[in-house]
C-alpha positions in Angstrom: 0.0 0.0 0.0 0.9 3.4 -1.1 2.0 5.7 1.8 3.6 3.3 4.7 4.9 5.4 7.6 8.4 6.8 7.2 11.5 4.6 8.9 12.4 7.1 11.5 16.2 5.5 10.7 15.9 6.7 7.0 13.9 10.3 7.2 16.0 12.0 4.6 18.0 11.6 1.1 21.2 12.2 3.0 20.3 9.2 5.0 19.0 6.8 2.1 22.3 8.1 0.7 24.8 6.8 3.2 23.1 3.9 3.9 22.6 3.2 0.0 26.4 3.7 0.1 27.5 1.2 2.5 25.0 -1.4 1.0 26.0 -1.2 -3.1 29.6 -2.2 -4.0 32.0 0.7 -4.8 31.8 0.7 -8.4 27.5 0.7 -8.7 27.1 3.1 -6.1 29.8 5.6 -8.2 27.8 5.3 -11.1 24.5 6.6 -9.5 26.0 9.3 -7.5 28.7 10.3 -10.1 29.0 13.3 -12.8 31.5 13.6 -15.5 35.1 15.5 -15.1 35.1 17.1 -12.2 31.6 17.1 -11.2 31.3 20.8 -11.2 28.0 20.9 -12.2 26.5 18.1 -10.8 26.9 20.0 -7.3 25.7 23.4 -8.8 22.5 21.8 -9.9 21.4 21.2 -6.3 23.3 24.3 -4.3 21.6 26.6 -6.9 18.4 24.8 -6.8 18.5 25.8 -2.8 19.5 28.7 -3.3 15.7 29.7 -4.1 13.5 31.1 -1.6 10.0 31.1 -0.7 7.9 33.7 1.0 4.8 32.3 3.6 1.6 34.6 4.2 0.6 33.1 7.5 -2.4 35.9 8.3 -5.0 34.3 5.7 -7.5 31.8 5.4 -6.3 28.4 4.5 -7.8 25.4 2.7 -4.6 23.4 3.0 -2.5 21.9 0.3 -3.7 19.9 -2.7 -0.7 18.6 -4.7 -2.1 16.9 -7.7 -1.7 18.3 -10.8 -2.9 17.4 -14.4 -0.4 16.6 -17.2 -1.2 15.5 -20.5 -4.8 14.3 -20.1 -3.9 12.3 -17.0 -3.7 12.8 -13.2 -0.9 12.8 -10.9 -1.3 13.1 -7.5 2.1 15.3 -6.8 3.5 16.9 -9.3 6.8 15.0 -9.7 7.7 11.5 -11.1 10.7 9.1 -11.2 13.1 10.1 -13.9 14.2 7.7 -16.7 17.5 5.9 -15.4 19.5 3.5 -17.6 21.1 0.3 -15.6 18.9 0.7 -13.1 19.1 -3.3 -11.8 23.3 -2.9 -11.8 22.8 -0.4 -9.6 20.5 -2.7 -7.3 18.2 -5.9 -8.1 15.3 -5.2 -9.9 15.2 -1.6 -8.8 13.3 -0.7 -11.7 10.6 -2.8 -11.3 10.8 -1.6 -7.2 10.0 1.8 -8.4 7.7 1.7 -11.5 5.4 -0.6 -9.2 5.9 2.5 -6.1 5.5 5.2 -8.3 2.0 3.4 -9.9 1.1 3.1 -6.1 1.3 6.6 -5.6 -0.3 7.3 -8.7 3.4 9.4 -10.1 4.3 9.1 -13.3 7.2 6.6 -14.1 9.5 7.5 -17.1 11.5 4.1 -18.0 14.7 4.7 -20.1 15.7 2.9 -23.6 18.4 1.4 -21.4 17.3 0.5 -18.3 17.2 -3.2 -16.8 13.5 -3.9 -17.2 11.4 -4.1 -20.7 8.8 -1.8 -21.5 6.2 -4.4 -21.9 7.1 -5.1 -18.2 6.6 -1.7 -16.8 3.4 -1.3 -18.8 2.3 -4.4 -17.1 3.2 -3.0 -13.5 1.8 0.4 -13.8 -1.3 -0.1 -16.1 0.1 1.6 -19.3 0.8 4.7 -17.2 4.2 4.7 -17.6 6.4 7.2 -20.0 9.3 5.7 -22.5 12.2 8.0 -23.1 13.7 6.9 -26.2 17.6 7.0 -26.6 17.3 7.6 -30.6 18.3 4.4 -32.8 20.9 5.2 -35.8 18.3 2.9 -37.8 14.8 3.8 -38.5 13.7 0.2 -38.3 15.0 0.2 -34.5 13.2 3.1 -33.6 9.4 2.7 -35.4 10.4 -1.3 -33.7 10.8 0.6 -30.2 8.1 3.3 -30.4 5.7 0.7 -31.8 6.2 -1.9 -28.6 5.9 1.1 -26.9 2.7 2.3 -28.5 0.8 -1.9 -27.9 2.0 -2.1 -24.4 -0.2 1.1 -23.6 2.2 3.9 -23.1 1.1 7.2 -24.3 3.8 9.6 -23.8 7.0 9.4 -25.4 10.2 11.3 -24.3 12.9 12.3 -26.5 16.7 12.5 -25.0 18.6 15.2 -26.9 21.0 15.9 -24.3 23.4 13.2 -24.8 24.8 13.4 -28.5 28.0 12.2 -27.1 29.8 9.7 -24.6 30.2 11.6 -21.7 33.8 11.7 -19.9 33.3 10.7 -16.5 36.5 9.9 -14.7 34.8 6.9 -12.0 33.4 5.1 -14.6 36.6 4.8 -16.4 37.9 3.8 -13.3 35.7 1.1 -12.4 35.3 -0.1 -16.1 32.0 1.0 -16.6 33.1 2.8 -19.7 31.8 1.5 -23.4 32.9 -1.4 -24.0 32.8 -2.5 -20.0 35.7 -4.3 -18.5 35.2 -6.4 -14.9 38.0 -6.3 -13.2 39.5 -7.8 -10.1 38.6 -4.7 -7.9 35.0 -5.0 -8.8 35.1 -8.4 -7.8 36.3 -8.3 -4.4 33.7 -5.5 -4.0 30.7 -7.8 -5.0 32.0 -10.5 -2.6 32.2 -8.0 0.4 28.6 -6.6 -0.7 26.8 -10.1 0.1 23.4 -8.4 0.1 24.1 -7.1 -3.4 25.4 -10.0 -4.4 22.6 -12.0 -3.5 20.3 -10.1 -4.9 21.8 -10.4 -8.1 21.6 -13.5 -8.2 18.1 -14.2 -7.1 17.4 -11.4 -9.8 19.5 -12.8 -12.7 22.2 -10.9 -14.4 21.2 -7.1 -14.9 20.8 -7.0 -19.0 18.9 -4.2 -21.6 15.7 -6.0 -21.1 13.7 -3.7 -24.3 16.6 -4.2 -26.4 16.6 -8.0 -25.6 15.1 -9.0 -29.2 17.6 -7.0 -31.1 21.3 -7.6 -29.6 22.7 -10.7 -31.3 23.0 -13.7 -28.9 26.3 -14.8 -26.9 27.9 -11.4 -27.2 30.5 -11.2 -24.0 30.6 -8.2 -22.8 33.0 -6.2 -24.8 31.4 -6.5 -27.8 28.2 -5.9 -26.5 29.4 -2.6 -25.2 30.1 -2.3 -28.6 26.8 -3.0 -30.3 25.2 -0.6 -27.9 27.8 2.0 -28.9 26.6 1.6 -32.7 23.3 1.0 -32.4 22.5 4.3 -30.5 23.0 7.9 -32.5 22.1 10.1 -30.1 22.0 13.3 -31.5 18.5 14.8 -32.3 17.8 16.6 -35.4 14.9 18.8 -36.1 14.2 15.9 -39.1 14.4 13.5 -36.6 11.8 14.8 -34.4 9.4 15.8 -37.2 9.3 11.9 -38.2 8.6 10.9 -35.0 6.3 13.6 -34.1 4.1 11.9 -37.5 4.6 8.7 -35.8 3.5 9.2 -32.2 0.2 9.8 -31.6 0.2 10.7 -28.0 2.1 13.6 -26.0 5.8 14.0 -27.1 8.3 15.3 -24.9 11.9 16.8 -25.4 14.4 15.9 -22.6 17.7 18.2 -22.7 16.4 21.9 -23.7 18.0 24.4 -22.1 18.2 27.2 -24.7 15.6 29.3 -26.0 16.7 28.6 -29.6 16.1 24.9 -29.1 13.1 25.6 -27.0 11.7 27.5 -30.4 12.4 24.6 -32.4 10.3 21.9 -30.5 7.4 24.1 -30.1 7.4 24.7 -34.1 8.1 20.9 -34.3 4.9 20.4 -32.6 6.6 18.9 -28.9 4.1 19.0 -25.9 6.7 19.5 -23.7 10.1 20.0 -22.7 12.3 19.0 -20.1 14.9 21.5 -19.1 17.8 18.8 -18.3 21.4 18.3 -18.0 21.6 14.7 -17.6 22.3 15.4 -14.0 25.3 16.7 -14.0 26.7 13.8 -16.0 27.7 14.8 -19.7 28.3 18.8 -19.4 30.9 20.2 -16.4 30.5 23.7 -17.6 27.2 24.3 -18.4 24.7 25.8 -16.6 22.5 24.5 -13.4 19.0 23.2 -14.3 17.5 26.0 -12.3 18.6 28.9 -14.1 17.8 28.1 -18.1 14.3 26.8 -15.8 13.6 30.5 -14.7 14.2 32.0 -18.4 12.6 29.6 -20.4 9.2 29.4 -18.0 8.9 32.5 -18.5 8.9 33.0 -22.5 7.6 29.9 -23.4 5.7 28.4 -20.5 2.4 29.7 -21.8 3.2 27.4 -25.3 4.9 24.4 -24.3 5.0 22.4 -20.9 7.6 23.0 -19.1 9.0 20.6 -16.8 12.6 19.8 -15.2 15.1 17.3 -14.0 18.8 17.3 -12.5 19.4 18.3 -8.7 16.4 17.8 -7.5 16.8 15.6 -4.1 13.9 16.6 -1.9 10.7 17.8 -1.2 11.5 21.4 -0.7 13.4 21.3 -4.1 10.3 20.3 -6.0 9.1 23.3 -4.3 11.7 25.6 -5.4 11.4 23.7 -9.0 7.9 24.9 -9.1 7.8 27.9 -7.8 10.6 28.9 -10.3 8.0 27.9 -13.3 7.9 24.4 -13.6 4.6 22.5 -14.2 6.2 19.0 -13.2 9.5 17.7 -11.4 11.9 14.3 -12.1 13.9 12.8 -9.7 16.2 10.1 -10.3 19.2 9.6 -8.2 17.1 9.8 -4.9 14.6 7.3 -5.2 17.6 5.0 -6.2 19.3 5.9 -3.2 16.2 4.5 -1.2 15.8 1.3 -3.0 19.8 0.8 -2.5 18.8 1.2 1.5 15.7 -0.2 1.4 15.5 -2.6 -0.9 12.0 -3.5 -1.9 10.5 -1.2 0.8 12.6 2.0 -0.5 10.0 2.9 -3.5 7.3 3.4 -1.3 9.4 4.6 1.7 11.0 7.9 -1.1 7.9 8.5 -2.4 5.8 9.1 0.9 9.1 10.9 2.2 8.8 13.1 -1.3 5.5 13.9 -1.0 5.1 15.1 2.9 8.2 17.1 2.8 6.2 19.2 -0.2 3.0 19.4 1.5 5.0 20.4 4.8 6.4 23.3 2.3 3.0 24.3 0.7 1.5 24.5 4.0 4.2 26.4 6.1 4.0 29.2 3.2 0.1 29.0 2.9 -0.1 28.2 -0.7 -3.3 25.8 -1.8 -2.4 24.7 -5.0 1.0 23.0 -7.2 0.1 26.1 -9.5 0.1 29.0 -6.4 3.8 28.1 -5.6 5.2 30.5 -8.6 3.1 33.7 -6.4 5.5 32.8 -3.2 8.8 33.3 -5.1 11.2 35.9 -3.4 12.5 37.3 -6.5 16.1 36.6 -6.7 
């Protein structure tokens, strides 16, 4: 059941984090909580995120907080959702079905990447057909009408585009830890899997974490070099404005752009005919010296958000920064590292655990500042 008290050992991200730490060998846990370079701005998504303020009115009447919101015909009942995250089971066993089955309970939108550990005719099954697919865009056609046509029969009806990763980010830990395309295991790793028994176990229970969508189209008894390999050729991910007018005749429901964060870009999907954007960075994992997610948010709210849903992901960890999301312009918030924090705590209890955690630290923000509605929070903005 949606909504299970919090674990007074596990009341915040910081402490799903460190116990999410201690429980996931070395190298999984670096590449959920890691950027690329020198992680510049994966820390100035969140410190500028915070650095937003919010102004209560306390002498009024006050009907209390209602936090759903409707998006795209459908209704959610806070206004954030789980963001797409690729090797989601590496990072802990079966984490993706953990959290597309919480974030169905607690009626949130689930977004399930191109590349992530469970297929999508799996987490259509677990949340109804309420899911979202992000699509990592195929260098052949006949990959991608396969893809957005699986997607399509198993119910989903709103498609996400990634255009913010036209190129193999550098990020330093992966390297490290062999993680990098193709993947290498080595003897390090090892030793870490045998001292993470819980892990360990898991995995096996589990099965081997694999591309479970992509399944019917990697050749069989690839190791795992050259199966780095085929995923390297297979995906172009570069968007072109051809590319999105194809698919934008193709998809019949609500299409989304993931990775906007310029107004020139921001032109070109609404004149492409996108439903919505999502001002992203990746979190902090392909770009070291771009901007924070908060800042382009602000700018591009304001010009556009009367055309285009505008939404945002990328250093959002709590409650209170959905509320500083919002109030900054933002119709909807993703989070994706700290819901995978609280299944690598919790295990199968952590999807249900973050999301009840999520959504009381927003209403405990809505109602310290008196504001009634997802759409009031933009009124209690101290102007920066």
């Amino acid at each position: 059941m949606a909504g299970e008290p919090i674990d007074p050992e596990l009341p915040s991200v910081e402490h799903l984090r460190e116990r999410a730490r201690r429980r996931m060998p070395r190298f999984a846990f670096e590449y959920l909580d890691g950027g690329c370079n020198a992680e510049v701005n994966l820390r100035r998504n969140t410190e500028e995120i915070r650095a937003v303020q919010l102004r209560p009115e306390y002498l009024r009447d006050y009907p209390g907080a209602d936090l759903s919101v409707e998006l795209f015909g459908e209704r959610y009942a806070a206004p954030f959702g789980m963001a797409p995250v690729g090797l989601q089971g590496l990072m802990w066993p079966r984490s993706c079905e953990i959290l597309a089955r919480a974030a169905f309970a607690h009626e949130l939108p689930f977004v399930l990447s191109t590349v992530s550990t469970a297929s999508i005719e799996t987490v259509a099954e677990l949340t109804e057909g309420r899911a979202w697919f992000q699509l990592y865009h195929p260098a052949e056609e006949k990959l991608r009408d396969a893809l957005l046509t699986r997607a399509w029969e198993a119910g989903l009806r709103t498609l996400v585009l990634l255009a913010d990763t036209p190129t193999f980010a550098y990020r330093p830990k992966e390297i490290r830890n062999g993680l990098s395309i193709p993947p290498q295991m080595n003897a390090r790793n090892v030793w870490q899997m045998v001292t993470h028994p819980r892990w360990s176990w898991g995995q096996l229970v589990a099965g081997t974490p694999a591309f479970e969508t992509m399944k019917p189209y990697i050749p069989a008894g690839l190791d795992m070099r050259h199966l780095g390999l085929f995923m390297n050729e297979t995906f172009s991910g570069r968007l072109s404005e051809n590319r999105v007018r194809t698919i934008r005749e193709q998809w019949k429901g609500a299409l989304v752009i993931k990775g906007v964060v310029s107004s020139p870009d921001c032109e070109k999907a609404i004149d492409l005919g996108a439903d919505g954007i999502i001002v992203s960075n990746h979190g902090g994992r392909q770009l070291d010296i771009g901007e924070s997610t908060i800042a382009p948010l602000s700018r591009l709210a304001r010009a556009y958000g009367d055309r285009i849903v505008v939404m945002m992901d990328s250093g959002i960890r709590t409650g209170p920064d959905i509320a500083a999301t919002l109030a900054s312009g933002a119709r909807f918030a993703f989070l994706g590292r700290t819901p995978m924090y609280a299944v690598g705590a919790m295990g199968e209890r952590g999807g249900d655990h973050v999301f009840t955690m999520l959504k009381r630290q927003l209403q405990q923000v809505m109602e310290q500042v008196g504001c009634a509605t997802v759409a009031d929070l933009p009124t209690h903005l101290v102007a920066p």
